[in-house]
C-alpha positions as CSV (number, residue, x, y, z in Angstrom):
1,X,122.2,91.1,148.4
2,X,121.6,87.6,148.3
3,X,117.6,89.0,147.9
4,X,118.5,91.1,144.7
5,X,120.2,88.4,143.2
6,X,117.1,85.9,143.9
7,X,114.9,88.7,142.4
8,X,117.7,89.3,139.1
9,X,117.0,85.5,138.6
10,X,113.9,85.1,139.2
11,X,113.1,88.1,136.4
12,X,115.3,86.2,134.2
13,X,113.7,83.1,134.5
14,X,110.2,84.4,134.1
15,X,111.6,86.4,131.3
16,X,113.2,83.4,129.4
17,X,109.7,81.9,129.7
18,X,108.4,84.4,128.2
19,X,110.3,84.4,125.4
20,X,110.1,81.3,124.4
21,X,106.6,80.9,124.9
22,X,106.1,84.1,122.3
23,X,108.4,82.5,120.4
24,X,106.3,79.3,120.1
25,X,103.1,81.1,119.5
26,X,104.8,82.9,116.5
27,X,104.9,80.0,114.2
28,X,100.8,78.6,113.6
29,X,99.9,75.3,111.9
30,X,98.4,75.2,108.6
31,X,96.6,71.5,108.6
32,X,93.6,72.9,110.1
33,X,91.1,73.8,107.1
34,X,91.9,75.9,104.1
35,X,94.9,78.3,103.6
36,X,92.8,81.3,103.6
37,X,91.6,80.3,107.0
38,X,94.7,80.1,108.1
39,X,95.8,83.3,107.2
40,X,93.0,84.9,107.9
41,X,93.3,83.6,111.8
42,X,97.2,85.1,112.3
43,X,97.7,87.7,115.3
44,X,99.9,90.1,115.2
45,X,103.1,88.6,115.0
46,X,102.3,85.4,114.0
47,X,103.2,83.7,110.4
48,X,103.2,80.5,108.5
49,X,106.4,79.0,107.1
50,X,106.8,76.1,104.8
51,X,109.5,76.3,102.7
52,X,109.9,72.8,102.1
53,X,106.4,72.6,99.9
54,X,108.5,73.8,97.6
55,X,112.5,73.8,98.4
56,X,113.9,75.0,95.2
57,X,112.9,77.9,92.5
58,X,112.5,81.2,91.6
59,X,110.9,83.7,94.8
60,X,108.7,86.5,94.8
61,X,107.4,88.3,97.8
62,X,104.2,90.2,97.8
63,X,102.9,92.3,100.2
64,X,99.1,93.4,100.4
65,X,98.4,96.4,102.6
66,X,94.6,95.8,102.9
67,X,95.1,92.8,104.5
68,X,98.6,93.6,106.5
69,X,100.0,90.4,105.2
70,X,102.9,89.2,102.9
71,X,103.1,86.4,101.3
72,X,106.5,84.5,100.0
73,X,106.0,82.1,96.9
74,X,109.3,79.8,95.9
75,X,108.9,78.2,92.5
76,X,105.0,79.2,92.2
77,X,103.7,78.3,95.7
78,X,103.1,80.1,98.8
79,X,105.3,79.0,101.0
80,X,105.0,81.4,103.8
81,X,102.7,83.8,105.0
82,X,102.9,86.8,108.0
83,X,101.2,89.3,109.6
84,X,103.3,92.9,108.7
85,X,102.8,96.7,109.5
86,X,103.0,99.1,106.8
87,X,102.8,103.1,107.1
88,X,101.1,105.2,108.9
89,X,98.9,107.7,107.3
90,X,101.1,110.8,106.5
91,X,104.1,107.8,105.3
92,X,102.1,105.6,103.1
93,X,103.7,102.5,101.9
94,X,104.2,103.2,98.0
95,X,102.6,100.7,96.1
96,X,104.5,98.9,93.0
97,X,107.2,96.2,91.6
98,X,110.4,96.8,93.0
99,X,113.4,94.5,93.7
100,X,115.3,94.0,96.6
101,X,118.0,96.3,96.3
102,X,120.3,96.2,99.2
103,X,120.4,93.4,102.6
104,X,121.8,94.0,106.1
105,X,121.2,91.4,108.8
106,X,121.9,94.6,111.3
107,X,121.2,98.8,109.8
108,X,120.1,101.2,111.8
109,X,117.9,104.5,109.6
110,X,120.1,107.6,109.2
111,X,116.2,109.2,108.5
112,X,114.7,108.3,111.7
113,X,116.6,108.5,114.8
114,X,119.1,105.6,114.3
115,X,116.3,103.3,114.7
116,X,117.2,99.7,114.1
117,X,115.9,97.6,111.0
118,X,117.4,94.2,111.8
119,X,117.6,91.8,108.6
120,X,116.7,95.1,106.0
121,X,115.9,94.5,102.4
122,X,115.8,97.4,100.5
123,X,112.9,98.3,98.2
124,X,114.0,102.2,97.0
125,X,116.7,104.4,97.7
126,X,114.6,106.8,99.7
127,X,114.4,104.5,102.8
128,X,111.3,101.9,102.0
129,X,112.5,98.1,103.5
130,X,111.6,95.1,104.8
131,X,112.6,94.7,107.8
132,X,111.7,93.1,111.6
133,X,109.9,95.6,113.6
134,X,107.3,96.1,116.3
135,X,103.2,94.8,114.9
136,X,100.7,96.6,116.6
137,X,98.2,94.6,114.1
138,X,98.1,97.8,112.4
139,X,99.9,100.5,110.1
140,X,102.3,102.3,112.3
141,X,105.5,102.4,110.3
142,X,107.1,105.2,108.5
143,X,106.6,103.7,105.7
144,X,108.8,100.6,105.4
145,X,107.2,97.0,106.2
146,X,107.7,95.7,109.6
147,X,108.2,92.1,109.7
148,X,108.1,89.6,113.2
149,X,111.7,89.2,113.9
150,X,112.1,85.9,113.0
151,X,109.8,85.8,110.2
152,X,112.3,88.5,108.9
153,X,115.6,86.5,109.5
154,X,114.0,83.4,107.6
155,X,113.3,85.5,104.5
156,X,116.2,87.4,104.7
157,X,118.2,83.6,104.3
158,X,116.3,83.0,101.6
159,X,115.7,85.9,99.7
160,X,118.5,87.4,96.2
161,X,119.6,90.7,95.6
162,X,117.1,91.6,92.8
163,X,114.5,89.3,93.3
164,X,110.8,91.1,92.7
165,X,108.9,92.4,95.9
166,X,105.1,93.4,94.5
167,X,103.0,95.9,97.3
168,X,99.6,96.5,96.5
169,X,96.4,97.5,98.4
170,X,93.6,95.2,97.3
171,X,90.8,92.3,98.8
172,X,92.5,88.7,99.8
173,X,93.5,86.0,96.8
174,X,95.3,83.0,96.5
175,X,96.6,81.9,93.8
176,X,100.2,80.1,92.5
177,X,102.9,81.6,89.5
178,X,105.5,83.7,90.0
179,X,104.9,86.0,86.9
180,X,103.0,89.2,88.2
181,X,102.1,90.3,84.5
182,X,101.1,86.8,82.9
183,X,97.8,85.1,83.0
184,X,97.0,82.3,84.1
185,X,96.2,79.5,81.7
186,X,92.6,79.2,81.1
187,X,90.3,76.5,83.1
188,X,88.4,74.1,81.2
189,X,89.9,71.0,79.7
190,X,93.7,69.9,79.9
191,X,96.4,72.6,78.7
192,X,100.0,71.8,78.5
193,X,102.4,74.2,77.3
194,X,106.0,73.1,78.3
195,X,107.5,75.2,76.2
196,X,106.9,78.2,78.2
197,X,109.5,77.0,80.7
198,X,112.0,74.5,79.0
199,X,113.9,74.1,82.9
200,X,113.6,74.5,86.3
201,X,111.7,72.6,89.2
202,X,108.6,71.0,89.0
203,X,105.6,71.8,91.4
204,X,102.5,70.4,91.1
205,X,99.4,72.1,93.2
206,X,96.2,70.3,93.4
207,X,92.8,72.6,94.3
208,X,90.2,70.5,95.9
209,X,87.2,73.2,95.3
210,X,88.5,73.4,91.9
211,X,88.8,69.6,91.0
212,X,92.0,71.0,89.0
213,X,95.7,70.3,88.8
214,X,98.4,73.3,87.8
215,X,101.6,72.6,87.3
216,X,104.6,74.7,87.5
217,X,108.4,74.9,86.3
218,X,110.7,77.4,87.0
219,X,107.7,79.2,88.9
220,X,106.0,79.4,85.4
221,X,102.4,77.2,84.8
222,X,103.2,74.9,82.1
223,X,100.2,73.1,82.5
224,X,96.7,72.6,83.8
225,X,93.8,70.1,83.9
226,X,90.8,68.7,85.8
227,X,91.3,66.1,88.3
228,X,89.2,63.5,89.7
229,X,89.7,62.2,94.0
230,X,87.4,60.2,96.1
231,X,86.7,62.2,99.2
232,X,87.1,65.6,100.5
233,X,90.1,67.6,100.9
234,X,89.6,69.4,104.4
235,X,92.9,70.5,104.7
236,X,96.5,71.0,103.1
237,X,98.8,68.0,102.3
238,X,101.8,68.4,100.5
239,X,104.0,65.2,98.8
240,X,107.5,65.0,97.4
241,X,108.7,62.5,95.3
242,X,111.3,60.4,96.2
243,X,111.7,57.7,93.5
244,X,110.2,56.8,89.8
245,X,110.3,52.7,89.8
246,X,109.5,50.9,86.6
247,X,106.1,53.2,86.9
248,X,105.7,53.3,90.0
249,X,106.0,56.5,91.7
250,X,107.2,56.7,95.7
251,X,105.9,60.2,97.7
252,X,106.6,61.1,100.6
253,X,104.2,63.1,102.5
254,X,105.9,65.9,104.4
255,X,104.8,67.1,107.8
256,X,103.5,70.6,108.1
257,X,103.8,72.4,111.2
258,X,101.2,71.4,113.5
259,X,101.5,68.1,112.2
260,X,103.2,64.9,114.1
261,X,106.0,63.3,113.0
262,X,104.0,60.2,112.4
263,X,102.0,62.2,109.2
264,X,104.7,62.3,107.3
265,X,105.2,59.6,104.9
266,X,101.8,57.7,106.2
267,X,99.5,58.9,103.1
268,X,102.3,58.4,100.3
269,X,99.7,56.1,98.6
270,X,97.2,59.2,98.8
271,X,99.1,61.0,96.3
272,X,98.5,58.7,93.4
273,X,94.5,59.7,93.7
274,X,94.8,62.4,92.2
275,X,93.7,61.6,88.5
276,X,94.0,63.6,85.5
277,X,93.1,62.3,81.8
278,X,95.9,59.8,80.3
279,X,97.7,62.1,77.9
280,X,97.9,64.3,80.5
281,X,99.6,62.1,82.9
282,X,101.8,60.8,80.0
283,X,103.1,64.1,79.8
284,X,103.4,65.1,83.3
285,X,105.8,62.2,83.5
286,X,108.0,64.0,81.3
287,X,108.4,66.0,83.0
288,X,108.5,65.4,87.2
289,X,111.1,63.5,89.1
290,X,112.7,62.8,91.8
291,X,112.4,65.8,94.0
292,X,109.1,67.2,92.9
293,X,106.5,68.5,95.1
294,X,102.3,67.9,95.1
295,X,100.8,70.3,97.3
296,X,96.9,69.8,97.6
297,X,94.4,72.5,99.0
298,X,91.2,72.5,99.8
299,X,91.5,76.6,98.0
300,X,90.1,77.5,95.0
301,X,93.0,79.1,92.5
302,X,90.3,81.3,90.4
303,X,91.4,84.4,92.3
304,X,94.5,86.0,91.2
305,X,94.0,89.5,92.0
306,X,96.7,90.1,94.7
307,X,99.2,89.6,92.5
308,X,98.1,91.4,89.1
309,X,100.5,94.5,88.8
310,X,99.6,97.5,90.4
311,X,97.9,100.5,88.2
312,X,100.9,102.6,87.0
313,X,101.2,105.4,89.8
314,X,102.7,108.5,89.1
315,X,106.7,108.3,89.2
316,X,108.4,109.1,92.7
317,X,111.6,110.8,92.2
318,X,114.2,109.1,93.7
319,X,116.5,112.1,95.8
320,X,120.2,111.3,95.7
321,X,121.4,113.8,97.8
322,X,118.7,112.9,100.2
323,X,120.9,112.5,103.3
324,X,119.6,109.1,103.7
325,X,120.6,107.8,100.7
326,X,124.1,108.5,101.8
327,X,123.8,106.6,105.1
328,X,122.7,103.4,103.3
329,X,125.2,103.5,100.7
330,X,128.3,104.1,103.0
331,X,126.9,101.3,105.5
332,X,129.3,98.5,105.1
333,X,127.1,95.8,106.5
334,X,124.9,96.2,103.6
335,X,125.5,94.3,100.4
336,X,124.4,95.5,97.3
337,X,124.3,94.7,93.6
């Protein structure tokens, strides 16, 4: 007896290990090189999560089947990125802009054998959702987009009923904006157009390949123009401003994961070397404050591919009396619009 229980603990205690060691290896650092990198490096399972590049704004999630990532974006940036499963062939992940439709921290399918879907997001009425899931670092699902568990209970805290969830099937981009349709404002000298967000937050994302400053409000560019630094930019930095003081302005450098504790708030001078041309910088100081965020990659932003809208697909029809439709309207854990 006293041998079993031994054994009971011992398996516990090995177990609780290894938990929390997967847990740990689920969240990666991104100060290491460029974002792509980064991304490109993520296991099955792992992700990227920094939602304090850019704490407030509108969100849109897109999720790229080629590459079995998504990526979240708050207010223009990408804040966070994982490694997802989509469907096996036979249940294809449809491909489109949807909207998040229904949320349940806890659903189990009425299609497929109860199975559970902790923190679901709904994409369709016929059963496509986000939701945590087993990643074999493939597409194995039946059609919905499997998420690491707690990569799918942080963006299930974050996310709105309604917000727009792109899925499309092309090469790797990185780019910033929230508007799927809208270009980009062209390269070349300074643009600012303010007027195409009057409100909203204010991010500011610095390329270092590019040598070229975009700013955002409201997850909309308002502005663009070439910057000149000293140095190279070898890896991701990200600033937010704290105070505006008869001119001078106070960042705060934030620390990303993999980062000490001691990075943050050591380079606040740094952020001021980033240079655009005087008019320029007289109107970004319109428009910034306390509580903006600089974010500064060594990325190009001349890709912008992955989040182009998809080519118009025929129409699925949506089956009401599909008997899966019923079990997620009558679920009372979900909430809908």
């Amino acid at each position: 007896m006293l041998r079993s229980k031994r054994i009971k603990a011992l398996s516990l205690a090995i177990a609780t290990g290894l938990l929390a060691t997967a847990g740990a290896a689920q969240m990666q650092p991104i100060n290491d090189g460029t974002v792509m990198a980064s991304v490109e490096r993520l296991r099955p399972g792992q992700y990227i999560w920094v939602p304090e590049i850019a704490p407030a704004g509108p969100m849109l999630v897109v999720v790229n089947i080629a590459t079995q990532r998504v990526v979240a974006y708050r207010n223009g940036v990408p804040i966070a990125v994982s490694t997802i499963s989509t469907g096996k062939a036979g249940h294809r992940t449809p491909t489109g802009v949807f909207t998040i439709l229904q949320k349940a921290k806890w659903h189990r399918s009425s299609k497929y054998s109860n199975a559970p879907m902790p923190f679901m997001q709904r994409l369709t009425w016929y059963g496509i959702a986000l939701h945590a899931g087993n990643l074999p670092g493939y597409p194995a699902s039946h059609g919905c987009i499997r998420l690491p568990h707690e990569f799918a209970r942080l963006l299930f805290e974050q996310t709105d009923l309604g917000m727009t969830v792109i899925v499309t099937n092309q090469a790797p981009a990185l780019r910033v904006g929230t508007d799927p349709v809208s270009p980009a404002l062209p390269a070349g000298p300074a643009v600012w157009r303010p007027e195409l967000a009057r409100a909203g937050p204010v991010s500011i994302v610095v390329s270092g390949a590019d040598r070229r400053m975009v700013v955002l409000r409201g997850g909309v560019e308002i502005g663009s123009a070439p910057v000149a630094f000293d140095g190279v930019i070898d890896r991701v930095q990200a600033y937010v401003l704290q105070d505006v003081v008869a001119g001078d302005y106070r960042w705060q450098r934030l620390a990303l994961p993999g980062e000490g504790r001691a990075a943050a708030g050591l380079a606040a001078p740094d952020a001021g070397r980033f240079q655009g041309s005087d008019p320029f910088r007289r109107a970004l100081a319109g428009v910034v404050g306390p509580g903006t965020t600089l974010v500064v990659i060594p990325d190009s932003l001349g890709l912008g591919s992955d989040l182009a809208r998809p080519a118009a697909a025929a129409p699925e029809a949506l089956i009401e009396n599909d008997p899966g439709v019923a079990g997620w309207l009558e679920d009372d854990e979900v909430t809908t619009r």
